[in-house]
N, C-alpha and C positions, 0 to 999 in steps of 0.2 A: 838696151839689151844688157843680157848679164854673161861675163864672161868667169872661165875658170883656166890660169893658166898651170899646169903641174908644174912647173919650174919656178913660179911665183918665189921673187928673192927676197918675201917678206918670211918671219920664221913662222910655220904652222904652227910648230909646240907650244907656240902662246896663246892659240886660236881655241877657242873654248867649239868642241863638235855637236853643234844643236842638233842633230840627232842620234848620237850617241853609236854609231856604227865604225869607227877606228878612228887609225891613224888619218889624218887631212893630208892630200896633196895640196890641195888647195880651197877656196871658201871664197864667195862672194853674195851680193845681194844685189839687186834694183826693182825699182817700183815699175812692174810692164804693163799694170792694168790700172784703170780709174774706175770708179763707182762715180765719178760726179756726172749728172744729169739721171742718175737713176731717182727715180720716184716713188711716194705710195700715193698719190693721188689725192683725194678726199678721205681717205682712210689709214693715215699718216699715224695716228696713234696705236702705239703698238708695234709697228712694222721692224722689220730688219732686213741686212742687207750682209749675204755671205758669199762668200770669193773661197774655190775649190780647184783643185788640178784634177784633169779628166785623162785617161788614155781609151783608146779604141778596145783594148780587152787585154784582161792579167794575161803577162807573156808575150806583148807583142813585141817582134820582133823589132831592134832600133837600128840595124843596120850598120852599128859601131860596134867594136872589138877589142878589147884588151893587147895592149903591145905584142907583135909577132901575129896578129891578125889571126890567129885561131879559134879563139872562144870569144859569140857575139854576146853581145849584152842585150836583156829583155827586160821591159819594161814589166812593171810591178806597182800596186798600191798597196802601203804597208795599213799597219792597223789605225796608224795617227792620219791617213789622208794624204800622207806625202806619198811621191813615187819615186820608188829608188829603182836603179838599171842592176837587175841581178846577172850574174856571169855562169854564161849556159855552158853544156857539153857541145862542143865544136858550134854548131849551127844547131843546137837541141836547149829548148828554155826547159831550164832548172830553178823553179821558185824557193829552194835552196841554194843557191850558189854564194858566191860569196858579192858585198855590196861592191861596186864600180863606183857608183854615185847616186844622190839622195836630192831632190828637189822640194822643195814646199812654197806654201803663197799666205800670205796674210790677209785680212778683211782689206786692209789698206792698197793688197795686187800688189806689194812688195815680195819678189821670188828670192828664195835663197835657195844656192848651189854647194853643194859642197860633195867634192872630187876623192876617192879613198885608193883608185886602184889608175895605172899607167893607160893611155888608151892611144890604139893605134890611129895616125892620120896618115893622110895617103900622101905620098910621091909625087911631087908639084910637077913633074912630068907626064906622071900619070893623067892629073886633071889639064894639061897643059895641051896635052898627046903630040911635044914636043919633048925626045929622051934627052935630047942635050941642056935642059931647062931643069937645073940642081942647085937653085940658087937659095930655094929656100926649104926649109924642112917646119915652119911655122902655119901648116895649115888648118886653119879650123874647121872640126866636124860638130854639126849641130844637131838639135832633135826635130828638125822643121818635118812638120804633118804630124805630128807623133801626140804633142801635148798641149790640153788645153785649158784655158782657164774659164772656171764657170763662176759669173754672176749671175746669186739669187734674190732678187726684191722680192718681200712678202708684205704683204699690206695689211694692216691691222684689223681688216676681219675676215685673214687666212686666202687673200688672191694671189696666187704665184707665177714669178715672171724669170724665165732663166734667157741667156745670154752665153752662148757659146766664145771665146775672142782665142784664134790660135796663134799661142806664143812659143813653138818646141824653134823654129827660125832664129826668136831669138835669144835662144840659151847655148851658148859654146863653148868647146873646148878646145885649148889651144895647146900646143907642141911642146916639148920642152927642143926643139931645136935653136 
């Protein structure tokens, strides 16, 4: 899994921002998908093999929120293929808002995260549905069902094979509590 903590005690300002949309809360990477056992068959020459992030459709909603729990964040594909959570009017996706966070995948299925804006988690009571349970303010909100990664094998004389593998489970973000 790849996690983003916004309190991360490492310094961001040294953190170079691969995709160029601000200031970092925070920035990480891990490899969540393999290509190995993919194939071209008898048809090997020529072929290739490309790893993409998928969402269900621009705007969808992700179900997390900018600290103060007002304005949800909605999913997006920018023009490079990555999908960034743009920050909507209350519960209204705005593909202008401003970025939350920016995800991208490599051929290798290595993801990089990287965090710009505070994001609200819930109330460990809340998920507990025990009030007197405040022990912790460290909960992680993920984009599980949301995002997916697509492997494409193309075989060297144009046979195409895609491979849906959902990883939004695990990409998270964790608290600064």
């Amino acid at each position: 899994s790849v996690s983003v903590d916004e309190t991360d005690d490492t310094d961001n300002d040294d953190e170079v921002d691969p995709f160029g949309y601000g200031d970092l809360l925070g920035l990480n990477s891990a490899t969540l998908v393999t290509t190995s056992g993919s194939g071209y068959g008898e048809d090997e020459e020529g072929g290739t093999t490309e790893v993409s992030l998928a969402i269900a459709a621009e705007g969808t909603a992700s179900g997390l929120y900018t600290t103060g729990g007002v304005n949800q964040i909605f999913l997006y594909t920018d023009d490079d293929g990555n999908v960034v959570g743009l920050v909507g009017n209350a519960d209204v996706a705005n593909p202008d808002g401003a970025v939350a966070f920016a995800l991208s995948i490599d051929n290798d299925g290595e993801v990089t995260v990287a965090q710009y804006l505070s994001l609200d988690h819930p109330d460990p009571a809340t998920l507990e549905g025990d009030p007197a349970d405040t022990s912790s303010y460290d909960e992680a909100v993920t984009l599980s069902g949301l995002v997916d990664a697509v492997v494409t094998v193309t075989d060297g004389d144009g046979d195409v094979k895609t491979d849906d593998v959902a990883i939004g489970a695990l990409i998270s973000f964790e608290d600064d509590g």
